[in-house]
N, C-alpha and C positions, 0 to 999 in steps of 0.2 A: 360526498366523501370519497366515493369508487374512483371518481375522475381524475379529484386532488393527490390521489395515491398513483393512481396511472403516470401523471405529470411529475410525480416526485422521481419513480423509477426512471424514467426517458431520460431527465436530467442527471442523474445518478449514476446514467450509462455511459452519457456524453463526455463526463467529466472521468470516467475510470480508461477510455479511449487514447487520449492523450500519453498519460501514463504508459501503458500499455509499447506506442509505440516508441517513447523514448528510452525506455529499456531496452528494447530490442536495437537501436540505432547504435548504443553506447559503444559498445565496444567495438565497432566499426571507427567510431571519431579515436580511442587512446590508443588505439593499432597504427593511425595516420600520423599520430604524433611521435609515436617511440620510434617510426620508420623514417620521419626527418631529423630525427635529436640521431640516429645512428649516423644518417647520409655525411650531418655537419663533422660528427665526429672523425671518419674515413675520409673527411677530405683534408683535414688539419696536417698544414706542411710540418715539414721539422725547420727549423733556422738554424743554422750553423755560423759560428761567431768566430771570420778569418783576421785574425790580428799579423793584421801584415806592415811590413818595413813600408815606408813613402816611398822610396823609389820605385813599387812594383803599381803604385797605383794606376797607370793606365792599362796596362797589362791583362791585370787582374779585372778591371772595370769590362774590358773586352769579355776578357772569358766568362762573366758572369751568364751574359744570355745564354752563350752555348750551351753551357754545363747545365743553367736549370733547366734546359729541353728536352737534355737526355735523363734531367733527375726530377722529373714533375714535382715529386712528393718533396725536394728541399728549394730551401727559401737561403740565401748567401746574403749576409752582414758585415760590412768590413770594418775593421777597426784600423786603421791606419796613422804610423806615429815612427818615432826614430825606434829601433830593435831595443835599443837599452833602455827606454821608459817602456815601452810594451813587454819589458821582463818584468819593468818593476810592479806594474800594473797585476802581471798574471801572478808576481809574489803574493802580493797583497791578496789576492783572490776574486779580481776581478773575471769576468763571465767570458772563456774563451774556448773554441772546441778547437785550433790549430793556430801554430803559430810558424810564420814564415818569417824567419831574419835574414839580411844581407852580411851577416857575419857567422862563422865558427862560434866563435868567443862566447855572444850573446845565448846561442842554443846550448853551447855547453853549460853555460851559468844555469838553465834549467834543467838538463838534465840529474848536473851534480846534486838537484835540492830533490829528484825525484818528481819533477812536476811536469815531465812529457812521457808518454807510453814512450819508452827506448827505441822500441822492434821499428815501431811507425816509421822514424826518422831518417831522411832519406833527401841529397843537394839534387838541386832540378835545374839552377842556373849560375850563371858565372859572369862579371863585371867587369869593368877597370873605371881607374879614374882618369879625369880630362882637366887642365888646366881652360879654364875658359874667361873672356872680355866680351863687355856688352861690343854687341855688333856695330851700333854706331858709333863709338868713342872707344874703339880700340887702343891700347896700350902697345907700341912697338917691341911684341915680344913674339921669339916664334918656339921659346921650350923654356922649361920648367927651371932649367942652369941660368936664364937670365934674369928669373926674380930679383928687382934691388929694391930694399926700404926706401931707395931715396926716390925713384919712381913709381912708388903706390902709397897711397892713403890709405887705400882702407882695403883690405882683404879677407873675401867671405871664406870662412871652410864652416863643415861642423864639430859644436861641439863634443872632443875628443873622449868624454868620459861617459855620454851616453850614445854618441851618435857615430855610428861603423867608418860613414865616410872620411869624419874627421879625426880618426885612428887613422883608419888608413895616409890621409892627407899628412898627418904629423909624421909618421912614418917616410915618409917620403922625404918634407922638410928636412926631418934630422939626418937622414943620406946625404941629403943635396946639403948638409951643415947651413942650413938657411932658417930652422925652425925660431933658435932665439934673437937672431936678427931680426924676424919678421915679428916679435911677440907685441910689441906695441901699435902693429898695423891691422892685428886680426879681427874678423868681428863673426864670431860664432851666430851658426845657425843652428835653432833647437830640430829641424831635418832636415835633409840633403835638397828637397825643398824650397826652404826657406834662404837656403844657401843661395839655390839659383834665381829665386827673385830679390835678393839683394842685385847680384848683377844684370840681370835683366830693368830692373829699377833706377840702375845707374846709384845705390846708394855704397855700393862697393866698385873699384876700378876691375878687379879680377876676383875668380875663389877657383875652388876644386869639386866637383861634384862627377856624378858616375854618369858614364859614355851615353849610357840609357836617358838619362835625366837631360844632359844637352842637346839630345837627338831631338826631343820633341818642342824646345824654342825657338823659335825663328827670329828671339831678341839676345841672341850670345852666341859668340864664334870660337869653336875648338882652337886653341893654342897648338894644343900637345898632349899628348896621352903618356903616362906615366908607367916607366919601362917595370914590368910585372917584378924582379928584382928588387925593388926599392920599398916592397911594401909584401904583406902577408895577401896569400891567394883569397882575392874577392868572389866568394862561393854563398849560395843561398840556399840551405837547409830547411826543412818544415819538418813540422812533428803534428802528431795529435795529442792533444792536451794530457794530463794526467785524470786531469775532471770533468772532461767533458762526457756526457750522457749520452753521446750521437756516434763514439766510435766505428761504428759500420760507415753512416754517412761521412765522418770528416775524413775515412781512408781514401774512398771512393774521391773525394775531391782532391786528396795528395795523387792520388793516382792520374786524376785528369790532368794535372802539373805537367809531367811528363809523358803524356800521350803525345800522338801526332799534331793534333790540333792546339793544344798547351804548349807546343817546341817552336809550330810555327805562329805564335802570338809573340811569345819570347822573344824570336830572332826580330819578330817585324819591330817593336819598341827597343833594337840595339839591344840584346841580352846577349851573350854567349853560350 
């Protein structure tokens, strides 16, 4: 019986061991773990949601690397679309922390509803528009006065009520008294974009698009630039949102707009 008890205790000790040192390990293992759940948290970028006009998108596509290099902790989103649906977008309440338009016009419209911090807002670049022909099937024209309906079919601009360029382009038309002549030759682009691969595409003979936007095809050849007079000052405003939760972040990248490096991106894609 002495023995049977000796053997009971030896196992009874074996077994309280274990225990022992898994208490003492524990809090070593939930210290490892609350020290990785912090790391992930501290390294969580912010995203910033740039709703910008088409015509800055190469631009903008440039400045991206830059800027995240000098902003580790932000993460840049573009939203890209003509100014006057990217108003109607941030009406509605779609998710934007800046918004950069190629018009006055469109930035006023949000200001007036209260839907950009005011102070923010602030023009970083400046445009014109360009009469342009696909490069191989150019049309014998060398300015904007020889536009005739009877030598075009079909002519790209944008369209006028959401899209800046084709304000401006109409503007110009009804100078040159050319806008209702041409009415039944036009073929609206929903952006300035869409404008230029009509002609590029050859599915339009000529349109209007900005000096910026012809700069970067090597399928359309400038006509003519459109004498600053005949149209309202093509200026490009930004703001920070009225809703956006990133305020610190989205100044910091209005600010890069106009830095050194943001002026010479501008100039290289034809800005002014």
């Amino acid at each position: 019986m002495m023995k049977k008890a000796w053997h009971f205790l030896f196992l009874l000790c074996l077994l309280m061991i274990p225990l022992g040192c898994s208490n003492g390990e524990q809090p070593s293992t939930t210290s490892s773990k609350e020290s990785n759940t912090n790391e992930a948290v501290s390294s969580k970028k912010t995203e910033l949601i740039i709703s910008s006009a088409a015509s800055l998108t190469d631009a903008l596509n440039e400045l991206e690397n830059s800027f995240e290099s000098k902003h580790p902790n932000i993460d840049l989103t573009y939203n890209f679309g003509s100014s006057g649906k990217l108003v109607q977008q941030i009406e509605q309440g779609a998710p934007a922390d800046v918004f950069l338009s190629a018009s006055k016009q469109d930035m006023d419209t949000l200001q007036e509803k209260s839907l950009i911090q005011e102070e923010s807002r602030s023009d970083f670049a400046k445009n014109e528009v360009v009469l342009i022909t696909n490069k191989d099937h150019s049309l014998p024209l060398s300015s904007f006065e020889e536009l005739s309906p009877k030598q075009i079919k079909h002519f790209a601009i944008g369209e006028p009520e959401s899209v800046p360029v084709g304000r401006y382009t109409k503007e110009v038309l009804e100078h040159l008294k050319l806008w209702a002549p041409l009415q039944s030759k036009l073929v609206l682009g929903s952006d300035v974009r869409q404008v230029l691969t009509y002609v590029e595409s050859g599915n339009a003979d000529a349109g209007v698009v900005y000096s910026s936007d012809a700069m970067i095809s090597d399928k359309v050849k400038v006509v003519a630039a459109a004498k600053p007079e005949w149209h309202e000052p093509i200026i490009y405003p930004g703001a920070v949102t009225s809703n956006s939760k990133h305020t610190k972040e989205a100044q910091a990248f209005l600010t890069y707009l106009t830095s050194k490096e943001g002026k010479e991106v501008f100039t290289k894609y034809g800005f002014k």
